[in-house]
C-alpha positions, 0 to 999 in steps of 0.5 A: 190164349196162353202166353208161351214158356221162354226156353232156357238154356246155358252158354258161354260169353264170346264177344263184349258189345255195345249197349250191353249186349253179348255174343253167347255161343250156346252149347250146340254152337248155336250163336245168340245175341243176348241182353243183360237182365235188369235183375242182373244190371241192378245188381252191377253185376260184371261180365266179361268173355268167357263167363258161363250165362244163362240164357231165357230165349223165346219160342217165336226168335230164337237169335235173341236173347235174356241172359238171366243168370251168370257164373264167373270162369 
């Protein structure tokens, strides 16, 4: 059996939490709670509210999430 495709989609950081977590509100208003990549946290890469993420979601829990890429505001 094939493994599934994680969806990708761009939204906005909202609220800074614990344990590097992020409250992204997507483009249709839908609210995730997001990760930060190991790519991205090796790179000490910061981010803060109002940065524009990419997000990779997967098809079975679309209320988490991987944020894979940032753009600073």
């Amino acid at each position: 059996m094939a493994k599934e495709e994680a969806v990708g989609v761009e939204g906005k950081v909202i609220e800074r939490m614990r344990n590097s977590r992020f409250r992204v509100e997507l483009k249709g208003g839908h609210l995730v709670l997001a990760y930060v990549a190991g790519k991205i946290r090796y790179q000490s890469r910061r981010i803060v509210e109002g940065d524009t993420v990419g997000v990779m979601l997967s098809p079975y829990d679309l209320t988490q999430g991987r944020i894979v890429y940032c753009v600073k505001a």
